[in-house]
N, C-alpha and C positions, 0 to 999 in steps of 0.2 A: 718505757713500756706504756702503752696505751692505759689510759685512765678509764675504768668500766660507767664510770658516774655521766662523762661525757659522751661516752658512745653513745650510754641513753640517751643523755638529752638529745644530742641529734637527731636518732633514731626517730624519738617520739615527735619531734619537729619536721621532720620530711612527713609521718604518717597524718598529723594533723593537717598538711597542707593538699590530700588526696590520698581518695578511698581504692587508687589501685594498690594489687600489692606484689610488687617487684618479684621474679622465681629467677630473673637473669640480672648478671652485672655486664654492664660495657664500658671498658676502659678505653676512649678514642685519643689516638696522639693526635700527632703533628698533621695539618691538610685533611683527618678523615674524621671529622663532627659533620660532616655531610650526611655522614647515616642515619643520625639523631634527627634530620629535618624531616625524616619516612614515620617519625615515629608519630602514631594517631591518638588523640584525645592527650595532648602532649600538657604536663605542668612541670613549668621550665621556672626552676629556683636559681636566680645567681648563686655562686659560693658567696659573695659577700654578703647573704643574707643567713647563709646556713651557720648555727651557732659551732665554735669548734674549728669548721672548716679553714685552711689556709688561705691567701690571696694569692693568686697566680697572675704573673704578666706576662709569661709565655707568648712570643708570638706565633701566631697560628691556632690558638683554641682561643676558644667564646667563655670558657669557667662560667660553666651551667649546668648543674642538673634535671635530667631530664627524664621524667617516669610518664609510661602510657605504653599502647601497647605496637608492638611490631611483629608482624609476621605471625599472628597470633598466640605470641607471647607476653605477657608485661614484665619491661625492662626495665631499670635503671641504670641511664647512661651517662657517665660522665663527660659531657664534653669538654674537653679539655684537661690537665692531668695538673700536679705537681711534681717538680722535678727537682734531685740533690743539687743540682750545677746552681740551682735559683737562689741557693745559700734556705732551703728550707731544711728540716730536719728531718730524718729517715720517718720516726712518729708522725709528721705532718704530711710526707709523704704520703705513709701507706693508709693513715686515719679511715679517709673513705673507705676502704676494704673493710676494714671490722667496723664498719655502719653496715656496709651491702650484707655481710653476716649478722649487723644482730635487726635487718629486715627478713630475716629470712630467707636470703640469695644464698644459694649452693653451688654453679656457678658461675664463673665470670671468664668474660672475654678480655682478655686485653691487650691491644692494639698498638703499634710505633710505627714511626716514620725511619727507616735505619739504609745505614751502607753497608756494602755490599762487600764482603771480606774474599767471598767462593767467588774466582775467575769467570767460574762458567754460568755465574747467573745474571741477569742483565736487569737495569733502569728499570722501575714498572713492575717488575716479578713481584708474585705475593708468596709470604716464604712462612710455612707453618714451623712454629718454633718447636726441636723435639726438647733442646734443655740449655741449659744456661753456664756463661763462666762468670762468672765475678770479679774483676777486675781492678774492684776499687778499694779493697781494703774494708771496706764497710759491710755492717748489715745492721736489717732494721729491727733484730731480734736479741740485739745486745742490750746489758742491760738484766735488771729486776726480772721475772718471768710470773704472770700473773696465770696459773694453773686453769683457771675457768677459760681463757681463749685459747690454751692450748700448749703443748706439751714443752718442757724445757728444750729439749734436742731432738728436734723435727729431722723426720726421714725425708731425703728430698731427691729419692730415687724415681720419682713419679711425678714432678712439679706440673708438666706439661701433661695432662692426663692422657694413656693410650686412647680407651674409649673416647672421648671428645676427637684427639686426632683421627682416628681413621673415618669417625662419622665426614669431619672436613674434608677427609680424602675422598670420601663416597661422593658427596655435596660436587666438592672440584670434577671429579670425574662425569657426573652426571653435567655436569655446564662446561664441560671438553674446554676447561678453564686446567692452565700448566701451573700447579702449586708445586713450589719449591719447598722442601724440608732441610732444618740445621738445626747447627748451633746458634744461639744468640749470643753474644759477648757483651756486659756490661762495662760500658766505660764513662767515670764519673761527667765529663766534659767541662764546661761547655767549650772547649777546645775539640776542634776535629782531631781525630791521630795525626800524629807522624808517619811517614811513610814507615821508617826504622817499626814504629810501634803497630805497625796495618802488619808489617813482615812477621814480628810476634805472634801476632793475633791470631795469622793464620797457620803459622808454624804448632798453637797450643791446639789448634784444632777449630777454631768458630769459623761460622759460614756470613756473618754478617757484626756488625757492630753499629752500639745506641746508648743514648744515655738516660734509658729510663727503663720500665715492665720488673728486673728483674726485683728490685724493692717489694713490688707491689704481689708476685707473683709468689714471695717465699710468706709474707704475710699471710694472704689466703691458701696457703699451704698448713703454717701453722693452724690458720684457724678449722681447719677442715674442708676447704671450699674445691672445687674441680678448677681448674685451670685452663683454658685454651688460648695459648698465645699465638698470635698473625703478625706478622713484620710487614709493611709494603715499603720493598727496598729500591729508595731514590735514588742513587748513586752510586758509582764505585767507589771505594774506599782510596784513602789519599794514595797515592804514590801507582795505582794500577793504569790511570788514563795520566797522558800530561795535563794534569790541567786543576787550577784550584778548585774549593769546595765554598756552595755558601748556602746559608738557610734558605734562599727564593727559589735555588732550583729543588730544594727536599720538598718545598710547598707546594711549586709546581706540579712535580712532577705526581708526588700523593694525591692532589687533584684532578690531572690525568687518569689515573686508574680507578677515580672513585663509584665508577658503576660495576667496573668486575669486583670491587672491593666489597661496595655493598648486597650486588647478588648472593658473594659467597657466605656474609654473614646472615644474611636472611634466610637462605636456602641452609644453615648449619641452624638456625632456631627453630625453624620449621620442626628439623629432626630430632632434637633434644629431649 
């Protein structure tokens, strides 16, 4: 369980470094820290300056925080994530979540790069997440439970919060932009599925599969926070095209979309 002594400290070190003060969190995966370059009067912390924080070498995130304002909101966006496969620990993981909470962020966005489990959605689609399977055996709420961040046995009937979703849907529909809605399926990786394991996947019911959000998403649950998770799904999932799977086309192709990407996040801050 998260140590409340260091949340401070971090807390009180991101607010030292700038008089904005965060009301949004943005969590960017894999190819979509292209949002964070829109954002104005930007104070851009590496993590390896922020005290607490993990190291990340993820490829395809920058590991920066980035607070200033977008879309006339002031954000705090993570560019770039931690992730279980990296060999970090679920606490390291979700840490920044209860910083964005004890800055005052209510809540958070947060963003992957994932494949594509639902037959019928294609390369490119942005897929608003309605809820989550867990996959991995794990969670980051195991453990001591310290009552001041939040309740022992979290309700997680609502992870994905309605309200936030349908504002996206409004958002999507006003930019005649096709938003896909699912399941997300958490799988630890860094192995892609098996085909055998994609057949699962989609037999238990998910519409897409990733190896990251859901960690982060049951944290700021716990903690009280709003939820809006966005998938932009690179690929089909193993076993549905002939053909292997590799990080450069998830990169790619999240690069590809990253203007319908960030309209729709703009145009969803806007209305928040």
């Amino acid at each position: 369980m998260h140590n409340i002594q260091e949340i401070i400290e971090t807390r009180d070190f991101i607010i030292s470094k700038t008089d904005q003060r965060p009301v949004i969190g943005l969590i960017l995966g894999s190819g979509l820290g292209s949002l964070a370059d829109d954002i104005q009067n930007a104070v851009k912390i590496p993590y390896s300056e922020i005290p607490h924080f993990a190291k990340s070498e993820a490829i395809g995130h920058a590991n920066e925080l980035v607070i200033g304002e977008l879309n006339g909101k002031i954000v705090a966006a993570m560019k770039g994530r931690f992730h279980y496969y990296e060999g970090f620990t679920l606490d390291e993981v979700t840490f920044p979540v209860r910083v964005m909470k004890a800055l005052g962020i209510e809540n958070v966005i947060i963003t992957n790069a994932c494949g594509a489990v639902n037959t019928s959605f294609n390369p490119g689609d942005l897929m608003l997440i309605s809820d989550h399977i867990n996959l991995t055996g794990a969670n980051p709420l195991i453990g001591p439970n310290n009552d001041e961040l939040g309740t022992r046995f979290p309700d997680l009937s609502d992870v994905y919060n309605k309200e936030l979703r349908s504002i996206a849907t409004k958002v999507a529909n006003e930019q005649n932009m096709q938003l896909q809605q699912g399941v997300y399926a958490w799988w630890s990786g860094p192995t892609y599925e098996t085909p055998a394991e994609i057949r699962m996947i989609r037999t238990l019911g998910a519409d897409a599969v990733g190896m990251s959000t859901v960690p982060e998403a049951i944290v700021a649950t716990h903690g009280g926070m709003k939820v809006l998770g966005i998938s932009c799904l690179t690929n089909m999932a193993c076993g549905i095209l002939d053909q292997p799977l590799n990080h450069d086309e998830v990169i790619e192709v999240a690069s590809q979309v990253k203007v319908k990407f960030v309209g729709l996040v703009k145009g969803i801050l806007k209305e928040i």
